[in-house]
C-alpha positions as CSV (number, residue, x, y, z in Angstrom):
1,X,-186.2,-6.1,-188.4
2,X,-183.5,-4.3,-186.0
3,X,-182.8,-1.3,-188.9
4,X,-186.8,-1.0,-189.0
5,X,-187.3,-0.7,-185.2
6,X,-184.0,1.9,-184.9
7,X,-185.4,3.7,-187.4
8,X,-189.0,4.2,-186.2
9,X,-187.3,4.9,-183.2
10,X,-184.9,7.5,-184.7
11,X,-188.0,9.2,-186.3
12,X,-189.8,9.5,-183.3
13,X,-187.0,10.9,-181.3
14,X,-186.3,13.4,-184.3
15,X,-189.9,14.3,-184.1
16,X,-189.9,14.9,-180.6
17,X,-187.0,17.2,-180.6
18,X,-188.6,19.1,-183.5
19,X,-191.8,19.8,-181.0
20,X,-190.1,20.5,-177.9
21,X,-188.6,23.5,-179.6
22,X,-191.9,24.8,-181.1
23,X,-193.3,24.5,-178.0
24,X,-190.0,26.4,-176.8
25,X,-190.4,29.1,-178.7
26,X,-194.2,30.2,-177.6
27,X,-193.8,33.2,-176.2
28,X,-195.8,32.9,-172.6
29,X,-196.9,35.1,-169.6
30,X,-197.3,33.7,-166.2
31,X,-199.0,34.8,-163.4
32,X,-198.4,32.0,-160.6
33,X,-199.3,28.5,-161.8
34,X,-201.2,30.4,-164.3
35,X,-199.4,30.5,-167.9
36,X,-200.9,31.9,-171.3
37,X,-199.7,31.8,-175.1
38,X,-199.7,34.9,-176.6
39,X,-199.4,36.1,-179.5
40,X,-197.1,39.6,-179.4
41,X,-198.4,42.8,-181.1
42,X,-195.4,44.7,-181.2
43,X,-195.8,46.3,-184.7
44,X,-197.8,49.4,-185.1
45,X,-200.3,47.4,-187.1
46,X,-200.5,44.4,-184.7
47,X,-201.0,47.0,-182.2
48,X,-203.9,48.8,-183.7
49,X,-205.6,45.8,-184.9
50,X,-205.2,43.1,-181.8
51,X,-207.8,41.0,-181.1
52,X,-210.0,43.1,-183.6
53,X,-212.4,40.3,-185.4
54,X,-211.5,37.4,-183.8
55,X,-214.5,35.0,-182.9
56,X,-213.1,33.4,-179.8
57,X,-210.0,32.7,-178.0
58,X,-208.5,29.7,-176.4
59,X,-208.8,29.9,-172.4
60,X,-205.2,29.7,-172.5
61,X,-204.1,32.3,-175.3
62,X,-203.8,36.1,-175.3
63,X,-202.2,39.2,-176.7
64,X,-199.4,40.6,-175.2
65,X,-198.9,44.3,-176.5
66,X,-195.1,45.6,-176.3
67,X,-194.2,49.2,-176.5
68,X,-190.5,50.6,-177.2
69,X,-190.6,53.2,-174.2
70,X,-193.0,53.0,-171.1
71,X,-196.5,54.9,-172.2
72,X,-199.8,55.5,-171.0
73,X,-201.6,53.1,-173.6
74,X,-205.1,53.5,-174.2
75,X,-207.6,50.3,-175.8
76,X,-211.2,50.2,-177.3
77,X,-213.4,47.5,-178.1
78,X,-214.6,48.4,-181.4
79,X,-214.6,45.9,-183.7
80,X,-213.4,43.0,-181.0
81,X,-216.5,40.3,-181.3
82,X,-215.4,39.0,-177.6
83,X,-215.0,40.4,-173.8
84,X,-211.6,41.0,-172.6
85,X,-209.8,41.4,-169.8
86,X,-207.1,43.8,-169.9
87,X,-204.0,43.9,-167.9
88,X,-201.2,46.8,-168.2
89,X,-197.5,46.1,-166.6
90,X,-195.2,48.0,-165.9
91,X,-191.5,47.4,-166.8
92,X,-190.4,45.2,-163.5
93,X,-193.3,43.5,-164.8
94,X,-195.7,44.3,-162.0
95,X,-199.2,44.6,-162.7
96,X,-200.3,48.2,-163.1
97,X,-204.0,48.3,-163.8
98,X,-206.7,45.3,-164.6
99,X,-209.5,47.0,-166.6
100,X,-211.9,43.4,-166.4
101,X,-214.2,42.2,-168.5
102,X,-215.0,45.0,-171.2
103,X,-217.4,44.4,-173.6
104,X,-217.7,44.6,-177.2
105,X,-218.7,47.7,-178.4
106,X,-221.0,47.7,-180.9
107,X,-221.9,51.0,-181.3
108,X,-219.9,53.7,-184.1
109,X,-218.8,55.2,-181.0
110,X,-216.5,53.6,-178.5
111,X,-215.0,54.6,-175.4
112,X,-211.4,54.4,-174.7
113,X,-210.1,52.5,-171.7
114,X,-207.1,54.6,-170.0
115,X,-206.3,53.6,-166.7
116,X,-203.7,57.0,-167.0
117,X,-200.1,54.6,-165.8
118,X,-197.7,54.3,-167.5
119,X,-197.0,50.8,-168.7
120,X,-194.4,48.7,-171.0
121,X,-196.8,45.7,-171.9
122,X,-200.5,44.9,-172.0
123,X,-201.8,42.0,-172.2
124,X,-205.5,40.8,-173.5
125,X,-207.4,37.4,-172.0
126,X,-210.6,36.5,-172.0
127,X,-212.7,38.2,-170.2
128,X,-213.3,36.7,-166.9
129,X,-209.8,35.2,-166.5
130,X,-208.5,37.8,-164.1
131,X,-211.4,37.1,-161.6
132,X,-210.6,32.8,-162.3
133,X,-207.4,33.1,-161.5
134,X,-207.5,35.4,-158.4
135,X,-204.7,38.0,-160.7
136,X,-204.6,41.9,-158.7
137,X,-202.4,45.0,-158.7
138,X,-199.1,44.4,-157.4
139,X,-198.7,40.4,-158.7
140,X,-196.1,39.4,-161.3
141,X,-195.8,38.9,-164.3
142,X,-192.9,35.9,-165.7
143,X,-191.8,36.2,-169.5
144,X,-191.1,32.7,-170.4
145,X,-189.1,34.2,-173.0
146,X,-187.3,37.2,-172.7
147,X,-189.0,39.9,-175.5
148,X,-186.7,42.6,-175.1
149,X,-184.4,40.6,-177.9
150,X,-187.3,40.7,-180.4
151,X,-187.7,43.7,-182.8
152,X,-190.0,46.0,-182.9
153,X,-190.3,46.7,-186.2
């Protein structure tokens, strides 16, 4: 009866370990108390599709665009099927620019949103979230984990 209980209790410890470092290894942005997985587009094909075609995002999720050098990155909505909010940073991970809530576009013709700065990341929420949170030019951003050891291949 004693082997049976360690072992459950061996399992379970195992199993816990196992999901603390998933969890660990979600890459996150902070603003504040404010904390959101994202997913990182930091091929030129996660970059050009992003959150192209997906139905709906988690309150708590976004994309987090990383570029090699700082550059004046431009988005559109065509082809993205929810609003956005998005967010450009600069490399001491200040926030840059908030373009909020844009739109789906729907139309063959889309406009591009360029705030004209300079950025190293970007990062997509839902739109709306920037207002919820209380999020302006000048916060900060935290990198729960540090992306400048990921490759951007």
């Amino acid at each position: 009866m004693k082997k049976k209980f360690l072992l459950i209790v061996l399992f379970l410890v195992v199993l816990l370990i196992i999901i603390f470092i998933c969890l660990k290894n979600q890459s996150q942005v902070c603003f504040g108390d404010y904390c959101f997985v994202v997913e990182l587009a930091k091929t030129a094909q996660g970059k050009e599709r992003g959150l192209m075609f997906k139905e709906k995002l988690d309150p708590n999720k976004g994309m987090l665009f990383i570029f090699e050098d700082r550059e004046e990155a431009s988005f559109w909505m065509k082809n993205t099927l929810i609003a956005l909010d998005i967010i450009w940073i600069n490399e001491n991970k200040e926030v840059v620019y908030i373009s909020k809530n844009n739109q789906p576009c729907k139309t063959d013709v889309c406009f591009s949103i360029n705030p004209d700065i300079k950025a190293k990341y970007v990062l997509e929420l839902n739109g709306g979230t920037t207002d919820k949170i209380g999020l302006e030019v000048g916060d900060k951003a935290v990198f729960i984990r540090d992306f400048r050891i990921l490759s951007f291949r």
